[in-house]
Structure formats: structure tokens, C-alpha cells
N, C-alpha and C positions, 0 to 999 in steps of 0.2 A: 907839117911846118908851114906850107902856104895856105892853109885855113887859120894857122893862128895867127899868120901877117895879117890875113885879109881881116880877122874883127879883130884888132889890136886898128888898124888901120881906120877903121869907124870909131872911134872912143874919141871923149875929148879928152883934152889934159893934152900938153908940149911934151915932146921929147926930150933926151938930152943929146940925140944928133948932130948938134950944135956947137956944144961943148968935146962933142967926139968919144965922151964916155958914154958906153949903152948903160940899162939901168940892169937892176938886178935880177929883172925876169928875164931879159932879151940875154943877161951874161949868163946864167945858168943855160937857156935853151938856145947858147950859142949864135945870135943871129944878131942882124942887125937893127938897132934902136930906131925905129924912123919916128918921122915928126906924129905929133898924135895919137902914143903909146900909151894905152888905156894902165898898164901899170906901173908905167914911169913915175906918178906924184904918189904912189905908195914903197915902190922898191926900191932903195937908193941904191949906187952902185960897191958900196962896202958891206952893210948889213942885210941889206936887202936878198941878199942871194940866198945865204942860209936860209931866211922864213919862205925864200919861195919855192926852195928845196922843197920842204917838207908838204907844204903847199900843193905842189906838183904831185909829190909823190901819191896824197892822200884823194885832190880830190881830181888834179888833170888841170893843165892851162889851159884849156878850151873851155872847160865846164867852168871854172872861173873867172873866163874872160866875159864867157855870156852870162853869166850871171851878174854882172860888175854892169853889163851892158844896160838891164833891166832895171837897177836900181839909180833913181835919180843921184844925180852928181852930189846933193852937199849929203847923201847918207852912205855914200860908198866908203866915206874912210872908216865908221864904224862896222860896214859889212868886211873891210879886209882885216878887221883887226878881228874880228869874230871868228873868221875864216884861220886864222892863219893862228888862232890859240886853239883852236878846234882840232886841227892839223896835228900840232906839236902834244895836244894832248891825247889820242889816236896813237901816235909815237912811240910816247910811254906806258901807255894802257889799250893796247889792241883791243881789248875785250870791251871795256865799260867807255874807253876815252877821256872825254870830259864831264861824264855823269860822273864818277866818281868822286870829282874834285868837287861837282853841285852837292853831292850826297852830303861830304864833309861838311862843307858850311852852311846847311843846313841844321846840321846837327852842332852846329856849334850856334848859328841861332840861336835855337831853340834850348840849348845849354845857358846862353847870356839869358834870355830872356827869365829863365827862371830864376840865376841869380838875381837879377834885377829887382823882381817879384818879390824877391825873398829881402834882399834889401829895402826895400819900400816898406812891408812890413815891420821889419825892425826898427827903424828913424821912426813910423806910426807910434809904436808903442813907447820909441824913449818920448815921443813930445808928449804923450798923455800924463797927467798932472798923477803923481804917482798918491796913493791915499797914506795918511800917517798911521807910523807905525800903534801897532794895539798897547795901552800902558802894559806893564810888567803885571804879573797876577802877584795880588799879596800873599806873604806869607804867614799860611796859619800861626798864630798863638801857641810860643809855648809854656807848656807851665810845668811847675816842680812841684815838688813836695812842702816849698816854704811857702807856695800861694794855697794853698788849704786850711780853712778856714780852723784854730784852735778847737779841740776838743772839749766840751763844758766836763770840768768832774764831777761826776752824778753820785750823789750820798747812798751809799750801799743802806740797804739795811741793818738794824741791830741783829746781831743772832740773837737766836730765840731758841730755848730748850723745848724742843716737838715736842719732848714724853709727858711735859706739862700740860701741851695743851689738851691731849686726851685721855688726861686722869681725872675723873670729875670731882678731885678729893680738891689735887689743886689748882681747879681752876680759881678758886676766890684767891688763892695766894699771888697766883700769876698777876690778876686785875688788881688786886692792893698794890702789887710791885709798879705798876705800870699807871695806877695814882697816885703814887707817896708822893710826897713835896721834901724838901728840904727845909728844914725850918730857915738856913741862913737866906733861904730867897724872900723870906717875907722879911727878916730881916734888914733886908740891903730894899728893899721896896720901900718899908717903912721904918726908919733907922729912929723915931720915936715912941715902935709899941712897949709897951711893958712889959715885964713875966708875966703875968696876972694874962694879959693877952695872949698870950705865947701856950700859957697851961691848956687856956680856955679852947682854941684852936685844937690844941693835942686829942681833948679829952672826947670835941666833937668830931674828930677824925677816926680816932678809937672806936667810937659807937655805931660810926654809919660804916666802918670797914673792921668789922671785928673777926680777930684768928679765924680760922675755919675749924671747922670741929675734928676732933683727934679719933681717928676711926677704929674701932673697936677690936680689940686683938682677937685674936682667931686661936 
């Protein structure tokens, strides 16, 4: 107790001696608040006791004091506040303390960060000018049975009696059949000739395509 008066006693910072209330270190380790209470300007005398509980507990009010001792005056309130979450997290986590709680937000970092990333890419690709869509493909052609072209009617042949033609008896009859004329065609040609013309044609048709000869009985 009298080595923590003695470097509490060196510190700057006012007590609260004055006002008659000790602060929250001096009310926790029961003593009294004197003038130039190195933990006065961080312990107040309501809250302050709880955090320096814990404080105390984890790391020692001596080891604290001189440590406070070393550290210039305008960074000591950031070293009590580091101290004293360092404490509280020790507390709750014997084992890891306040790495645990670093590990987490860590990883939640590195969780945003990727979102992030991932959002940047998406907004990239809606501002890119998107290409027009490809026209429709046409549709083949279809066709029926009414788009086909009509069938021309092709003139069959005349039939023709076969056993004629390789009878050499009748083949002149076959060839006469297949030049006769009709007389009414020279008629309607020439609707002026006479009988006398009429005979005269007959007679030379007669002579250049005469019967075929009657073949001899057996």
C-alpha cells in the first residue's frame, strides 16, 4: 500500500481531496485520494471502480501506475482505455482475451471487403452499354401442295397393234394406214377443188400405196 501512495504521489493530474470524494482507484484499494493522484483524471468516483476492479485484478495497481508513469501525459488516456478493455476482455476470455474479439473483426473485414468487391463489379457491368439484342431468325418457307408447279398433260401415244409390225405381210398395210389422208381435209383446205381433182388425187394415191399382195395359201 505505501509503494502505491509513494508513485501515485509522483503522477501529475489533481486529486479529488478537495472535494473530499477519493476517485475510483483510491475507493477500490480503500485509501486515501491525496493531491496528485496519477489515476484520479481517469477513475471517477462512480464508474470508475468497477473498470479498475478488473484492472487491478488482471494486471496490478503498481504495474499500472508505473506504467501510466512512463507514458507521456496527453497519451495516457488512450493507454487507460486500452488497459482497461484489455482487462475486461481477459474476464471473459481467460484463454485468448481480447484476441478473440481482434480475430472477429478481422474476419468480418475481410467478409465486407469482399462484398464490397463484389458490389463494384456488379454497378461495372450495369454501366457498360449493354449490345442490341440479335434480330429474330426467319422463318423458313412454307409450302403445300398448291405452290407446285401444274402438271403439263403429255399425249400418250396411239396404240399400235405389235403383231403388225413383225408380220412382213403387213407391214405396207400398217404404213398405208399411217398415210391415208381423209379426203374431207383437202376438202375444208380447199373448199374450190372439183371431183375431177378429188378422183385425180384418189387414183395417184392408189398407185404409189397399192394393197399388198395376198399371200399364197398353203
Amino acid at each position: 500500500m505505501s509503494s502505491g501512495s509513494g508513485s501515485s504521489s509522483g503522477g501529475s493530474g489533481g486529486g479529488n481531496s478537495s472535494s473530499g470524494s477519493p476517485c475510483g482507484a483510491c475507493k477500490f484499494l480503500r485509501r486515501k485520494c491525496v493531491p496528485g493522484c496519477i489515476f484520479a483524471p481517469y477513475f471517477d468516483s462512480e464508474q470508475g471502480t468497477t473498470h479498475f476492479a478488473a484492472v487491478h485484478k488482471v494486471f496490478g495497481a503498481s504495474n499500472v501506475s508505473k506504467l501510466l508513469l512512463n507514458i507521456p501525459v496527453h497519451r495516457r488516456l488512450d493507454a487507460v482505455i486500452t488497459i482497461c478493455y484489455e482487462a475486461q476482455s481477459r474476464l471473459r476470455d481467460p484463454v485468448y482475451g481480447c484476441v478473440a474479439h481482434i480475430f472477429a473483426l478481422q474476419q468480418q473485414v475481410v467478409s465486407l471487403q469482399a462484398e464490397l468487391s463484389y458490389l463494384h463489379g456488379h454497378l461495372a457491368q450495369m454501366e457498360l452499354p449493354q449490345p442490341p439484342p440479335p434480330p429474330p431468325a426467319a422463318a423458313p418457307p412454307v409450302f403445300s401442295i398448291a405452290d407446285l408447279p401444274a402438271a403439263t398433260t403429255v399425249a400418250m401415244p396411239a396404240t399400235y397393234d405389235l403383231a403388225s409390225l413383225f408380220d412382213p405381210m403387213g407391214q405396207a398395210s400398217w404404213a398405208m394406214q399411217q398415210r391415208a389422208m381423209d379426203p374431207r381435209h383437202y376438202m375444208a383446205a380447199a373448199p374450190s377443188t372439183t371431183s375431177a381433182d378429188l378422183q385425180a388425187v384418189a387414183r395417184d394415191l392408189s398407185r404409189r400405196h397399192g394393197s399388198p399382195p395376198t399371200p399364197p395359201a398353203s
